[in-house]
C-alpha distance (Angstrom), angle and dihedral (degrees) to the residues before:
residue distance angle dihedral
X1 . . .
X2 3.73 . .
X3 3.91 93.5 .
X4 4.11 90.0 57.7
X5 3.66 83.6 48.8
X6 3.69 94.9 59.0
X7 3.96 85.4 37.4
X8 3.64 93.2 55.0
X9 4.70 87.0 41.2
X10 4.18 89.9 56.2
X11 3.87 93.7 39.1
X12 4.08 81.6 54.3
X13 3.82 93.4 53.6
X14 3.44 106.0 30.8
X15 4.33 81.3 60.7
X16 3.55 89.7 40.3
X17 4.21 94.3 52.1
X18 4.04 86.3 38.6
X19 3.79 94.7 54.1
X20 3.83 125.6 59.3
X21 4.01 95.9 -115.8
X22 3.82 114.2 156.5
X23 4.02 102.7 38.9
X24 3.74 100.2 129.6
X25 3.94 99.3 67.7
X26 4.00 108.8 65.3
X27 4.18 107.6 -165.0
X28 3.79 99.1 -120.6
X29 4.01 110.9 -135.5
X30 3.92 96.8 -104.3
X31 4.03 129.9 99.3
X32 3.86 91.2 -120.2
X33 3.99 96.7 89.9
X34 4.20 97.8 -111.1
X35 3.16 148.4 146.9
X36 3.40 154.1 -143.2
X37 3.96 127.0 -141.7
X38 3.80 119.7 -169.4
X39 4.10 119.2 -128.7
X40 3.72 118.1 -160.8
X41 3.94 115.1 -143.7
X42 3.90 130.5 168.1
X43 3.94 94.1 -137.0
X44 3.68 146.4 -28.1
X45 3.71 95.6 -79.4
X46 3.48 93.5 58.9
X47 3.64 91.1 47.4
X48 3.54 87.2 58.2
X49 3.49 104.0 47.0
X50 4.21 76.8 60.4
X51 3.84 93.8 56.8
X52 4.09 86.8 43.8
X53 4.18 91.5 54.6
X54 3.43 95.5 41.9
X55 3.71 93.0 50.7
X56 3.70 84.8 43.8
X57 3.62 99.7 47.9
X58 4.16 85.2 50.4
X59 3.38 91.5 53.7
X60 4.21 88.9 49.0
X61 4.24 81.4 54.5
X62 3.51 94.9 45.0
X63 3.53 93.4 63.6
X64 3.66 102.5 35.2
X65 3.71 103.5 71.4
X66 3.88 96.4 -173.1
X67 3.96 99.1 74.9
X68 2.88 136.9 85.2
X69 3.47 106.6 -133.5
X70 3.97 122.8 131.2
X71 3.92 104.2 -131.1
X72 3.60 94.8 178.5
X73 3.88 87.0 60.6
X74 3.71 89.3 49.4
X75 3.93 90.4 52.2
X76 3.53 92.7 47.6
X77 3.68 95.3 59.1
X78 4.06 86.6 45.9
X79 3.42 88.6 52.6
X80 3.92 94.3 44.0
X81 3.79 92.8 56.6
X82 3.51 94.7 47.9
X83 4.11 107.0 130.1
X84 3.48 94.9 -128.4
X85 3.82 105.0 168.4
X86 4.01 88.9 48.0
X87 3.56 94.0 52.6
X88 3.66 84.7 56.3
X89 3.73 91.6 48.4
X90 3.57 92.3 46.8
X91 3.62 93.5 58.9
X92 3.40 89.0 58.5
X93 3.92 97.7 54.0
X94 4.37 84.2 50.4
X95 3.74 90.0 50.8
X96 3.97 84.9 49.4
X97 3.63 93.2 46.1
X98 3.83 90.7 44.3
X99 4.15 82.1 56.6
X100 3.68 94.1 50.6
């Protein structure tokens, strides 16, 4: 019994070291155990129109108190895929404009 066991364990990891399981999660370079996951989008606006329904959908679970729905996960994905650096830039460009 205990040998098909162990037949049946190295099967299980010789498939799992054979096939490319475990792609999605990339280890990110810090000491704090996380990870990155890659989204695909076809521009900025669509990117935003993301942020906006996930901000709108937490705002939908904030006031309905009967699901179960984490909205503070849901913000912290908005919040993650907030362009940052482009806001900055784009503050730049209006203070150009505002010049012009």
């Amino acid at each position: 019994m205990e040998e098909e066991a162990n037949k049946v364990v190295t099967e299980f990891l010789e498939l799992v070291n054979k096939v490319n399981f475990f792609t999605r999660l990339k280890p990110e370079n810090t000491s704090n155990n996380s990870f990155n996951v890659t989204l695909k989008v076809s521009s900025y606006n669509e990117l935003q129109l993301m942020i906006s329904d996930l901000l709108k959908a937490s705002i939908m679970v904030l006031q309905d108190n009967s699901t179960d729905i984490n909205a503070m996960t849901l913000v912290e994905i908005a919040l993650q895929l907030l362009p940052q650096d482009e806001m900055g830039l784009l503050d730049d460009l209006h203070k150009i404009h505002l010049k012009a």
